[in-house]
KOLTOR-663986 format. One record per residue (C-alpha): residue in one letter; x, y, z. Coordinates in steps of 0.2 Angstrom, whole numbers, plus 2048, in hexadecimal, padded with zeros to 3 digits. Example, Ala and Ser with C-alpha at 12.3 -4.5 7.8 and 13.67 -1.06 7.14 Angstrom:
2
a83E7EA827
s8447FB824
//
This chain:
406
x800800800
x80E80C803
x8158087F4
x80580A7EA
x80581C7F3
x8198227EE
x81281D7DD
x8058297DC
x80D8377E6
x81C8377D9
x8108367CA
x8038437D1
x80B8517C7
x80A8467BA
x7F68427BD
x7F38537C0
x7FD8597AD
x7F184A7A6
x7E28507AC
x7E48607A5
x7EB85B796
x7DB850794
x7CF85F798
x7D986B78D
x7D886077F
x7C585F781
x7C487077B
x7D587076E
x7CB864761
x7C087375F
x7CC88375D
x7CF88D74E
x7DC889744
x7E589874D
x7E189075E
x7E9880758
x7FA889750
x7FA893764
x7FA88176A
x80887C760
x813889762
x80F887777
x814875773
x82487976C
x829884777
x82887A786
x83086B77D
x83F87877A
x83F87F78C
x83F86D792
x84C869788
x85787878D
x85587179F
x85A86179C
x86B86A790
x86E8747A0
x8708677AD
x8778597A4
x86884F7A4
x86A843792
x85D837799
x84F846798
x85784F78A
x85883F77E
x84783C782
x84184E77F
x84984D76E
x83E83F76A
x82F84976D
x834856763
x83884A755
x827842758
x81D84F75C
x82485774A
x81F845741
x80E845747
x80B857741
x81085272F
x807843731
x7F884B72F
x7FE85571C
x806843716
x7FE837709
x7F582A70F
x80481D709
x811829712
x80582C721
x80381A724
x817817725
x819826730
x80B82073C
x81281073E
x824816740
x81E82374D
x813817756
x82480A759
x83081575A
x82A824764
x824817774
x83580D770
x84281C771
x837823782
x83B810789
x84D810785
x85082178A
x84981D79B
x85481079E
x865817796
x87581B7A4
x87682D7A8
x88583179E
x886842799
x87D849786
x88D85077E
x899840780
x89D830778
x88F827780
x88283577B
x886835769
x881824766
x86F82A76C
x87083975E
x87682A753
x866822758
x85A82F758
x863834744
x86182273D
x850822740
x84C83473B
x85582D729
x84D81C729
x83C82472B
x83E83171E
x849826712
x836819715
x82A82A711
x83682C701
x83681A6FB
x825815701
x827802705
x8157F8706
x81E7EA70E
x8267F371C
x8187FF720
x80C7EE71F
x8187E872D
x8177F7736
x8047F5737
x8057E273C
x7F47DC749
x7F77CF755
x7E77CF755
x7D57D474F
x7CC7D975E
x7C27E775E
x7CC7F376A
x7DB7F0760
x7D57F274D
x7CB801756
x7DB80A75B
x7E681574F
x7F680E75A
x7FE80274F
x7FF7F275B
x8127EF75B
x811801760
x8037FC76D
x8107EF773
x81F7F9776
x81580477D
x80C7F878B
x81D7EF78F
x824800793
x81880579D
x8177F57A8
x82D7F67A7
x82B80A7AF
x81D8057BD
x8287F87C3
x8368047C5
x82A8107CD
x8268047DA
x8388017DB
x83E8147DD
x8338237DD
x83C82E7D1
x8348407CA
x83F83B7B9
x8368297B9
x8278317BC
x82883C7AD
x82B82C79F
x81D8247A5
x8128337A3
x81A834793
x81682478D
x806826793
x803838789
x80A83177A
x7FB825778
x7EF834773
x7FD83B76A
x7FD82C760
x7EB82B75C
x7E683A75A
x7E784374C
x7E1854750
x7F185F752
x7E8869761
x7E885B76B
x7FA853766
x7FF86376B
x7F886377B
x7FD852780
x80F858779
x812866784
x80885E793
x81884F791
x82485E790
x81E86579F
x8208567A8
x8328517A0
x8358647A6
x8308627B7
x83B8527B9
x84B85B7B4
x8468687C3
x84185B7CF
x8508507CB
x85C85E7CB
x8548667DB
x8588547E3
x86C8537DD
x86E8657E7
x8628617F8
x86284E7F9
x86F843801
x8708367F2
x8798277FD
x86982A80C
x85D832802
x85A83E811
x85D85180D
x86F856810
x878866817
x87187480A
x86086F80D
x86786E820
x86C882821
x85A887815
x85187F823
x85B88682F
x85889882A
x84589582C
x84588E83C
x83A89A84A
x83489685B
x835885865
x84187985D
x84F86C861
x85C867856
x86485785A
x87584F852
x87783F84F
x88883384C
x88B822848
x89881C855
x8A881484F
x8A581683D
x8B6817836
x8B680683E
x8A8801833
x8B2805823
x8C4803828
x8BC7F282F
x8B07EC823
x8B27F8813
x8A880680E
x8987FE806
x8947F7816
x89780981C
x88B80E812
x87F802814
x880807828
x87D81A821
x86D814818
x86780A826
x86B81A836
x862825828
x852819825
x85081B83A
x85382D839
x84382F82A
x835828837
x836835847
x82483684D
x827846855
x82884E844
x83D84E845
x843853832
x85384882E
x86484F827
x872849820
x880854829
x89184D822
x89983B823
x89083182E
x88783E839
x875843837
x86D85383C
x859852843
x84F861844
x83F862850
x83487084C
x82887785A
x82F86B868
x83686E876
x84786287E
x83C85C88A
x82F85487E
x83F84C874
x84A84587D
x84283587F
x83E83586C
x851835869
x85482B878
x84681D86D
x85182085F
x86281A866
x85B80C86E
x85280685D
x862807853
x86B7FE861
x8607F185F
x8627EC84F
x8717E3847
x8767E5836
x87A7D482C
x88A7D4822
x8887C681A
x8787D1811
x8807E1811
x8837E37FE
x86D7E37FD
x8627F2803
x8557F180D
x85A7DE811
x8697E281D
x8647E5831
x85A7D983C
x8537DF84D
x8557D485B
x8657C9853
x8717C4862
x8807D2862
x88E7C1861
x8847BA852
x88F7B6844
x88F7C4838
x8847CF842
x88B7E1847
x8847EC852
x88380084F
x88080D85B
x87E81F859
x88282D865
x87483D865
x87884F86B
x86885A86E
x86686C872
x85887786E
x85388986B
x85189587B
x85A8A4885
x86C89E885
x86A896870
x8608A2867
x8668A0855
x86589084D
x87988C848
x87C89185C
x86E882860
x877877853
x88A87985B
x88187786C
x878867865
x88A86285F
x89486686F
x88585A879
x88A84D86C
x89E84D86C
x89784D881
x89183C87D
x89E835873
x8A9839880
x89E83388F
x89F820884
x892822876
x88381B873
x87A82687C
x87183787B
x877846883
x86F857884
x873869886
x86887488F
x873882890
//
């Protein structure tokens, strides 16, 4: 169920953009022709200022994908003025290979645009600009015929202007980026399997309005991705996945009234990686961090640096929070964390193991508190404070929380 819910949290943007799309497009079939050319040019637009976005940051799984809309979206405009022979080979080649490049761009490592690796996808996307015009100049009956192949003759698929080896592709791509949704809520996953999804209509409608509306509704999305995504590489830890020290001192600087800020280290964690190597390091990293997400006193979870943590308590007071961080070390003390699993996430700490089991280590964590109030009025004074209380507790034997009232 939770899953099912980080689904459509990630995808609400994306459901949202759809619904509007839909409900434009409603009212797009009936403009005038100078309504439809506004349309397209809005269309084009945000497929260019997308694809600016994705130049700017580097992002070549986006930008490759962009590019194929524009291709696309240009192919189904001219669909429309072809001859039926030409149409019919342009629809078949846009229905396969539009749904196809989305799939493999989706899936392709994040290796730069302008670079070796890059240039084989503008390799790509040129071949199959060529082949489709060098098939509209030397109209082939037997590859457009296989094009247009049916697996079948039920009514909903001879009903549909999707080609069926286009309605293939297009459903195996869909079920591929659900299950990597359920896998890993990601905005960028998000925005290819909106894509996918928009370019149905845009495949079966042949109404430039509505392509256009569906086009620039799957720009908008791709766009968002490239913000959400890059917004994420500046405030997000990438090993923990909690925010790290820029969102730290943003959050910092909004901070008013009651609060307790509380720092938390791993003990002995040089011996973790001298001892047992750094991907077990950071495998104890992920796990401190996936303690540190579920405070149920509202505690917001930072990464700090290396392997301390930073929580900050809004609107409490030390008093009501001490025992919360008191629960916290003793909840991670409790648990021991398998080495013989530690290469898989999420698959790696058992609670309750004997501490002398084979391949069970223990980890501790030491916490320093201090919160806002006559002697710690700014929040960087309440941090050091909160740090001075925990170099108090690593020096007093660790695993254990220490506080400073001032």
């Amino acid at each position: 169920m939770k899953l099912l819910i980080g689904v459509l949290y990630t995808l609400l943007p994306e459901l949202l953009l759809f619904c509007l799309a839909a409900l434009l497009a409603g009212y797009a079939a009936g403009f005038p022709s100078g309504g439809v050319l506004a349309l397209t040019l809005a269309a084009g637009a945000m497929l260019l200022t997308a694809l600016a976005l994705s130049l700017q940051f580097n992002r070549s799984r986006l930008f490759f994908a962009l590019l194929t809309l524009c291709l696309a979206g240009t192919g189904l405009l001219l669909r429309a003025h072809a001859a039926p022979a030409g149409a019919a080979t342009l629809d078949g080649m846009l229905c396969l290979l539009l749904p196809l490049d989305l799939v493999v761009f989706a899936g392709i490592a994040e290796r730069g645009i302008f670079s070796r690796y890059g240039a084989i996808w503008f390799a790509l996307l040129a071949a199959e600009t060529l082949a489709t015009l060098l098939l509209l100049a030397f109209s082939d009956t037997a590859v457009t015929s296989a094009l247009h192949v049916r697996f079948t003759h039920a009514g909903w698929a001879t009903a549909l202007r999707i080609t069926q080896p286009g309605l293939v592709v297009l459903t195996l791509g869909l079920l591929w980026l659900n299950d990597r949704l359920l896998g890993r809520h990601s905005a960028e996953l998000a925005a290819f399997f909106f894509a996918l999804v928009a370019s149905v209509p845009m495949l079966y409608t042949p109404h430039p309005g509505v392509l256009s509306v569906f086009l620039a509704a799957a720009a908008l999305g791709f766009g968002y991705a490239v913000i959400q995504e890059s917004w994420s590489m500046a405030y997000l830890d990438e090993l923990t996945g909690l925010q790290g020290r820029r969102a730290l001192e943003e959050h910092m600087r909004q901070l008013g009234g009651r609060y307790v800020i509380a720092m938390v280290d791993v003990d002995h964690f040089k011996r973790f990686n001298d001892s047992y190597g750094h991907d077990v390091g950071d495998q104890v990293l992920r796990f401190v961090a996936s303690r540190l997400a579920y405070q149920p006193h509202g505690g917001r979870p930072f990464r700090y640096g290396g392997e301390e943590f930073c929580l900050v308590f809004s609107g409490h007071g030390l008093a009501e929070v001490r025992d919360e961080l008191e629960k916290l070390r003793s909840d991670i003390e409790s648990c021991r964390f398998d080495l013989r699993r530690s290469g898989r996430r999420g698959d790696d700490v058992s609670e309750g193991a004997e501490v002398g089991s084979p391949g069970m280590l223990a980890i501790t964590v030491s916490i320093g508190a201090a919160e806002y109030g006559a002697q710690f009025k700014e929040p960087w004074t309440v941090l050091k404070a909160a740090d001075k209380a925990l170099y108090d507790a690593k020096h007093s034997g660790r695993n254990r929380v220490s506080v400073n009232a001032g």
